[in-house]
VMD Tcl script that builds the backbone (N, CA, C; Angstrom):
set m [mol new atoms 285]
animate dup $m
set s [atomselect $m all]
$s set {name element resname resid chain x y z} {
  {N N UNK 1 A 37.480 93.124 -41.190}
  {CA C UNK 1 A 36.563 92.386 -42.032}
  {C C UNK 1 A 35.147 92.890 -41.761}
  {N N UNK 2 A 34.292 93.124 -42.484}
  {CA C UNK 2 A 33.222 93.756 -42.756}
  {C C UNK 2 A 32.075 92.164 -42.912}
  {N N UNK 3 A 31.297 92.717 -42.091}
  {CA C UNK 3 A 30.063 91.222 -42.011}
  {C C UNK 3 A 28.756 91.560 -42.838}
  {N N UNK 4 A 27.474 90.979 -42.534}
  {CA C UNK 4 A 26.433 91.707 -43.518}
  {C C UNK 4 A 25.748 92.647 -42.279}
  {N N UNK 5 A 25.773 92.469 -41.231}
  {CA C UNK 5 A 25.500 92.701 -40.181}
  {C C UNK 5 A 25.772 94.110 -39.878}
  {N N UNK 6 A 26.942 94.432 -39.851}
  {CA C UNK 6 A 27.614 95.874 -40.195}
  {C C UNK 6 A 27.345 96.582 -41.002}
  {N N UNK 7 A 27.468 95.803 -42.713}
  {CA C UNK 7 A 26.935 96.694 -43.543}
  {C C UNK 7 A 25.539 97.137 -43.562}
  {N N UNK 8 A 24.700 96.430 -42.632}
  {CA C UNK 8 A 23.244 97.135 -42.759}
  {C C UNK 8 A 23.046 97.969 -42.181}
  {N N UNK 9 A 23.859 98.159 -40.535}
  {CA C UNK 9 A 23.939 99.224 -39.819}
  {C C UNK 9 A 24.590 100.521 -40.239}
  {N N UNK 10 A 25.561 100.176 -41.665}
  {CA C UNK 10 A 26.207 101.775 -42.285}
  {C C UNK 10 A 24.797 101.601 -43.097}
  {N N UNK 11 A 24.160 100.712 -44.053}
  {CA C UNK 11 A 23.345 101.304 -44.952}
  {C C UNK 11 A 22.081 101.771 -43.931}
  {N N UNK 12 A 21.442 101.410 -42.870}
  {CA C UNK 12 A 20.696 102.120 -42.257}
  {C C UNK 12 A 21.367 103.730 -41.775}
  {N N UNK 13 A 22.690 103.810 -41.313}
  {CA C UNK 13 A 22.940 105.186 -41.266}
  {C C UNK 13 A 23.166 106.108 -42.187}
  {N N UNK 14 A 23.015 105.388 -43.452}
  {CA C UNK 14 A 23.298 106.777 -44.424}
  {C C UNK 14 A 22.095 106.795 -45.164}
  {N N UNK 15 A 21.212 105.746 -44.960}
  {CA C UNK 15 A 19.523 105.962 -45.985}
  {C C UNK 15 A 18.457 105.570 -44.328}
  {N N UNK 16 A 18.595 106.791 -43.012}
  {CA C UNK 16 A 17.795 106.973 -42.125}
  {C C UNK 16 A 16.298 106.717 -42.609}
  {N N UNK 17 A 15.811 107.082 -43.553}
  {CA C UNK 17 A 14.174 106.977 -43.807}
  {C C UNK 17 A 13.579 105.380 -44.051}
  {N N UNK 18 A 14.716 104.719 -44.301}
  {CA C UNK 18 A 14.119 102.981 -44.834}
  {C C UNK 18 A 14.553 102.677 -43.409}
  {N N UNK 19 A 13.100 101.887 -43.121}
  {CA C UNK 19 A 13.563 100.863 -42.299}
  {C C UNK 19 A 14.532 99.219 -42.186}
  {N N UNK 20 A 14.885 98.890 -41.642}
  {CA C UNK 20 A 16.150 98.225 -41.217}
  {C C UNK 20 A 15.719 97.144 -41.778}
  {N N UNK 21 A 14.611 96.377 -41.833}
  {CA C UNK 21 A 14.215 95.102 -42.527}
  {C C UNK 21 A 14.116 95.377 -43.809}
  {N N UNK 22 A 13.533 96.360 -44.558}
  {CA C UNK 22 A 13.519 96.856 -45.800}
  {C C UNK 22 A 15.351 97.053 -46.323}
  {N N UNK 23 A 16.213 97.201 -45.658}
  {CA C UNK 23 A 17.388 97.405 -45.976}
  {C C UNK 23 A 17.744 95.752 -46.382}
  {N N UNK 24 A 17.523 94.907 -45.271}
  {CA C UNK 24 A 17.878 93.694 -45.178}
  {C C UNK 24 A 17.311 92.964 -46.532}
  {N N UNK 25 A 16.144 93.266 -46.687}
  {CA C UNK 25 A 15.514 92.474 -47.842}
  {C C UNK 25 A 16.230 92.783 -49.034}
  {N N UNK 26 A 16.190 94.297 -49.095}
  {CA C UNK 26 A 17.228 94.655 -50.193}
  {C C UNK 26 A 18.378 94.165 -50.887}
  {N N UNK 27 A 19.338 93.944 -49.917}
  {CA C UNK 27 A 20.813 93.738 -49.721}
  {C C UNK 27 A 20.528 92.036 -49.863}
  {N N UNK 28 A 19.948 91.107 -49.319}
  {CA C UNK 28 A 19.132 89.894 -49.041}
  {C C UNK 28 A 19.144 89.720 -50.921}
  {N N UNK 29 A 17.818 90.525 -51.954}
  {CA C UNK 29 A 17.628 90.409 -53.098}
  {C C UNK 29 A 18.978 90.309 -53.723}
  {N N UNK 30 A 20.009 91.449 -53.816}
  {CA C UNK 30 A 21.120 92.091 -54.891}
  {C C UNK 30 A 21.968 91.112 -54.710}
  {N N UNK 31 A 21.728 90.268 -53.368}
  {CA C UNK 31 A 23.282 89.155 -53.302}
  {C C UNK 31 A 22.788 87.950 -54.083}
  {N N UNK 32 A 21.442 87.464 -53.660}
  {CA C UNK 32 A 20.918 86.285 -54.107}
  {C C UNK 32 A 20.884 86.464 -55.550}
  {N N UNK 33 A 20.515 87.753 -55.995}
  {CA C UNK 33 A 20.856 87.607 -58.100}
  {C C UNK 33 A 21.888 87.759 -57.977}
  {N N UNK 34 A 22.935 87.774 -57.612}
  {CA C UNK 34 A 24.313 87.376 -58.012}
  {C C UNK 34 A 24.119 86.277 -58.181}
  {N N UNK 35 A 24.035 85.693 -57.000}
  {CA C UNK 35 A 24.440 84.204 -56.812}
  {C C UNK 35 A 23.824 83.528 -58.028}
  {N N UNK 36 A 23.269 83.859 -58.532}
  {CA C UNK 36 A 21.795 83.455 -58.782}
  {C C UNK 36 A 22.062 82.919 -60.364}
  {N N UNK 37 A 22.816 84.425 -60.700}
  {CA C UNK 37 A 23.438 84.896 -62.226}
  {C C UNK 37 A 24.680 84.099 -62.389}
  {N N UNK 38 A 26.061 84.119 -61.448}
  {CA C UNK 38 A 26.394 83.425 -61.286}
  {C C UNK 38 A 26.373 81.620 -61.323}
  {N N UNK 39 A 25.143 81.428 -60.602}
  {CA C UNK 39 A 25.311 79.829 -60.690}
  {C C UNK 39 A 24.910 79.350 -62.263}
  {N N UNK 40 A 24.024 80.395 -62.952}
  {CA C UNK 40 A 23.550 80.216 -63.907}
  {C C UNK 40 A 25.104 80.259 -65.236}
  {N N UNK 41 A 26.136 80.341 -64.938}
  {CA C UNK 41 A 27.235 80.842 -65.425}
  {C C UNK 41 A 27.287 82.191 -66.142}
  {N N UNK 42 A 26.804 82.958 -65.814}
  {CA C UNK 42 A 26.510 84.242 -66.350}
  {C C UNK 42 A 27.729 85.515 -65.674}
  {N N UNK 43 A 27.954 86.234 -66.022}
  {CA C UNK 43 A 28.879 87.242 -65.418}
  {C C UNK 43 A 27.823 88.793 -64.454}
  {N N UNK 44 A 28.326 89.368 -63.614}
  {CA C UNK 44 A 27.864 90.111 -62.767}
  {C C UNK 44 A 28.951 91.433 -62.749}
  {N N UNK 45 A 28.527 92.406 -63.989}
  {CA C UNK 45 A 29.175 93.438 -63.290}
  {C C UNK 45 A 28.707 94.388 -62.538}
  {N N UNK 46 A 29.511 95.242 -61.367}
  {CA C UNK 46 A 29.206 96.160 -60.514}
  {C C UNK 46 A 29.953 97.131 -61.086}
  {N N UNK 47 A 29.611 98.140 -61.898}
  {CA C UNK 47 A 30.151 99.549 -62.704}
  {C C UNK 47 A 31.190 100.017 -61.162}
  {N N UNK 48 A 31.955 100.224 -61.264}
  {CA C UNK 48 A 32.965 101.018 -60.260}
  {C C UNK 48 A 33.402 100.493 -58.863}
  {N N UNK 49 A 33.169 99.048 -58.924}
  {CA C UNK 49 A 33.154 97.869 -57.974}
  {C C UNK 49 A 34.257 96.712 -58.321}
  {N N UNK 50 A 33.484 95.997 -59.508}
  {CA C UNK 50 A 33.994 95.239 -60.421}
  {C C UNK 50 A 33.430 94.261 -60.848}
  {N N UNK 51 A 33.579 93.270 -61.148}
  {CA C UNK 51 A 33.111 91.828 -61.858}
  {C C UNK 51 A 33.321 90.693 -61.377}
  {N N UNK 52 A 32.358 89.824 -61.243}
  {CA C UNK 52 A 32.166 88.381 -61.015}
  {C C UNK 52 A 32.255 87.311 -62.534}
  {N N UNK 53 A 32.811 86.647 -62.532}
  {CA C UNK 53 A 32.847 86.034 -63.146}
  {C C UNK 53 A 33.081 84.431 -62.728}
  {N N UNK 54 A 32.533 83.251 -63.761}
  {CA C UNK 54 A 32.667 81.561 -62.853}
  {C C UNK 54 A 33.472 81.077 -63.986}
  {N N UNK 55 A 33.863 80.373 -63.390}
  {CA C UNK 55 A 35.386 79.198 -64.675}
  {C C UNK 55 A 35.000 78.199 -64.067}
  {N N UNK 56 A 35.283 77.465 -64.893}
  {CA C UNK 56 A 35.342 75.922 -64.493}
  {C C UNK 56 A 37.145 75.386 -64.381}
  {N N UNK 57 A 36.909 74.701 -63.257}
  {CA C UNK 57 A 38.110 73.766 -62.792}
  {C C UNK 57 A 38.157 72.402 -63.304}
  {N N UNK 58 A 39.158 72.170 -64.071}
  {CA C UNK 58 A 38.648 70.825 -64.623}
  {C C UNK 58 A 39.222 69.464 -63.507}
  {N N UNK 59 A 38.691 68.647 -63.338}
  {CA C UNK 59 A 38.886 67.017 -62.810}
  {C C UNK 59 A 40.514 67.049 -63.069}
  {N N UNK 60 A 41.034 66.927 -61.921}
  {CA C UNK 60 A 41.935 66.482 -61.532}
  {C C UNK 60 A 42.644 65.583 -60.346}
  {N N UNK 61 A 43.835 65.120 -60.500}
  {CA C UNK 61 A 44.432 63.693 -59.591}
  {C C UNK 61 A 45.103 64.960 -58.603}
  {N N UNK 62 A 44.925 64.883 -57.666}
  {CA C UNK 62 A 46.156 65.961 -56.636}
  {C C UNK 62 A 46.579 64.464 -55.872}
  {N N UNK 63 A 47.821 65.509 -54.805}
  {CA C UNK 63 A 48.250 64.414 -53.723}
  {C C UNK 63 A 48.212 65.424 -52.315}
  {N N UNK 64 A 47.103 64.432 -51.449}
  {CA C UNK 64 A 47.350 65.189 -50.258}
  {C C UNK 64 A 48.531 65.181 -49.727}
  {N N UNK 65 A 48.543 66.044 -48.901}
  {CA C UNK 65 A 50.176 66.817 -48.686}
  {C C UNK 65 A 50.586 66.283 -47.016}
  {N N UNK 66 A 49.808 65.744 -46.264}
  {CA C UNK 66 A 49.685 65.286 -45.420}
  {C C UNK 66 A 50.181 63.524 -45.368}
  {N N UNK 67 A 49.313 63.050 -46.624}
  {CA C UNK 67 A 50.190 61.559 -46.155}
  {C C UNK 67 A 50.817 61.250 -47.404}
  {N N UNK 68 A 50.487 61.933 -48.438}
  {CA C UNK 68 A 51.012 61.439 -49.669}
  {C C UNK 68 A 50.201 60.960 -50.918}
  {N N UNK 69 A 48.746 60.702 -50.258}
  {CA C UNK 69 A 47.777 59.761 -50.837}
  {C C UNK 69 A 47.730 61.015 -52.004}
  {N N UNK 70 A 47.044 59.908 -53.153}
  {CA C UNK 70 A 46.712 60.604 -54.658}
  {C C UNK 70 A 45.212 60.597 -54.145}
  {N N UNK 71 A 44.384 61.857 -54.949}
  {CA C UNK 71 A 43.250 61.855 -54.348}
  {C C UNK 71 A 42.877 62.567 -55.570}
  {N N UNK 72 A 41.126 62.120 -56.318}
  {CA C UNK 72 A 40.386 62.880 -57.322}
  {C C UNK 72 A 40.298 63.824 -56.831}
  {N N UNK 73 A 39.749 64.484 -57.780}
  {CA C UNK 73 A 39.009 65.870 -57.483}
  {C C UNK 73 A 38.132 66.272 -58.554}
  {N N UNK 74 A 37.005 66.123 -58.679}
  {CA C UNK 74 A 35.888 66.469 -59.643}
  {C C UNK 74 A 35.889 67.810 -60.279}
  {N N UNK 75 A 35.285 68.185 -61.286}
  {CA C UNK 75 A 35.581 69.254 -61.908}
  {C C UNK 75 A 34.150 69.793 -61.147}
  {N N UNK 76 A 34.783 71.615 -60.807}
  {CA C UNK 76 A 34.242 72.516 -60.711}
  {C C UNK 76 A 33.917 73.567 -60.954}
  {N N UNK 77 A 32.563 74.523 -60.307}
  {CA C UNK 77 A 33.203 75.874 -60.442}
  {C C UNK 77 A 33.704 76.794 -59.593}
  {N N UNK 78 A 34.425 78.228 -60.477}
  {CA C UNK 78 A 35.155 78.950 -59.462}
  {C C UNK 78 A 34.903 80.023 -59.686}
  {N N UNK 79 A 35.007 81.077 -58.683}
  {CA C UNK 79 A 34.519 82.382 -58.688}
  {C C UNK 79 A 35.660 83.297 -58.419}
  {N N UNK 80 A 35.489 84.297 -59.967}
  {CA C UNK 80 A 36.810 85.070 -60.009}
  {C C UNK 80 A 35.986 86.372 -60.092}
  {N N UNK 81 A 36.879 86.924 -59.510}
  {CA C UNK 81 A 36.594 88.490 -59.089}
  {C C UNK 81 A 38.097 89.383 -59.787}
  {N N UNK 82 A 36.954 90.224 -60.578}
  {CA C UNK 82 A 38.157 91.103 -60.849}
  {C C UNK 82 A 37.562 92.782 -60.360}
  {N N UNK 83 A 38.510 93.208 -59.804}
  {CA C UNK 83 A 38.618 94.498 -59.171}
  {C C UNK 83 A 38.256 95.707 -60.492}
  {N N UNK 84 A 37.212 96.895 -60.169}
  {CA C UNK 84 A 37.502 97.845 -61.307}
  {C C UNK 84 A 38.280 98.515 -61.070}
  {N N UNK 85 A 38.799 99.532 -61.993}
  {CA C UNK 85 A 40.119 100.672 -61.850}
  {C C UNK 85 A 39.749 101.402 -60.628}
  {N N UNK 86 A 38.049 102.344 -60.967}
  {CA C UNK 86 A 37.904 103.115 -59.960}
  {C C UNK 86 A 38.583 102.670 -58.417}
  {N N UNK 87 A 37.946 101.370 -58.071}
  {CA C UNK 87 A 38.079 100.603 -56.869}
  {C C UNK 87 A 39.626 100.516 -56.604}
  {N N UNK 88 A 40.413 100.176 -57.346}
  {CA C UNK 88 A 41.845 99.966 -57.260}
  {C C UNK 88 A 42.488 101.329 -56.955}
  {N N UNK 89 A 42.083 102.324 -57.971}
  {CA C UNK 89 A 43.119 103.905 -57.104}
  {C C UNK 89 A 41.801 104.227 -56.198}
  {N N UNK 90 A 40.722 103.757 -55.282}
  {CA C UNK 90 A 40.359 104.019 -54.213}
  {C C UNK 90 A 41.235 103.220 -52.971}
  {N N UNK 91 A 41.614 101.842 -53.330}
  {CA C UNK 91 A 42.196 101.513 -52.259}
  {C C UNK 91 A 44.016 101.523 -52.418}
  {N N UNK 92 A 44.250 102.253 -53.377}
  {CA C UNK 92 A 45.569 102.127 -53.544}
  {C C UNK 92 A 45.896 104.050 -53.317}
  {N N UNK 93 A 44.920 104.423 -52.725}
  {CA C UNK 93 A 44.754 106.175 -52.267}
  {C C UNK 93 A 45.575 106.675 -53.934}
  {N N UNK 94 A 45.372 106.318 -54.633}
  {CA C UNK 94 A 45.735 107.144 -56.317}
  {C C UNK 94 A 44.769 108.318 -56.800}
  {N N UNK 95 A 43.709 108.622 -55.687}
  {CA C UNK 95 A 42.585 109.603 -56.320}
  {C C UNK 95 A 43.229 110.848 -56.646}
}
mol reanalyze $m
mol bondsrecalc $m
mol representation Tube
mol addrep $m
């Protein structure tokens, strides 16, 4: 599993000339407009990455599974990720 922590230490080793807080702010900006675009219900694609996209979950009765009890559940949202091709024959070694 890959942290943000890590990834700044590969993006500081492969762009040596930016300094390490300048990386952070960076990476810091590109997540927060996701989020950002996202909360706004908007979609987020990454060309050769893939796509973010939010759905809504509608209000529903579940039963916890533990004692039995019926329990609400308010409608939400949810965050679906779909994989691009490139990304898929990169991790499925198809290159």
């Amino acid at each position: 599993m890959a942290v943000k922590s890590e990834l700044l230490k590969k993006f500081s080793k492969h762009w040596p000339g930016f300094l390490k807080k300048d990386l952070e702010k960076v990476s810091f900006i590109i997540l927060n407009e996701i989020k950002r675009a996202l909360k706004r219900g908007h979609s987020v694609e990454l060309r050769s990455f893939g796509s973010f996209k939010t759905r809504i979950q509608k209000a529903s009765i579940r039963r916890n599974p533990r004692t039995g009890q019926k329990v609400a559940i308010a409608e939400k949202r949810q965050i679906r990720f779909k994989m691009a091709k490139d990304m898929f024959k990169k991790i499925n070694n198809e290159e």
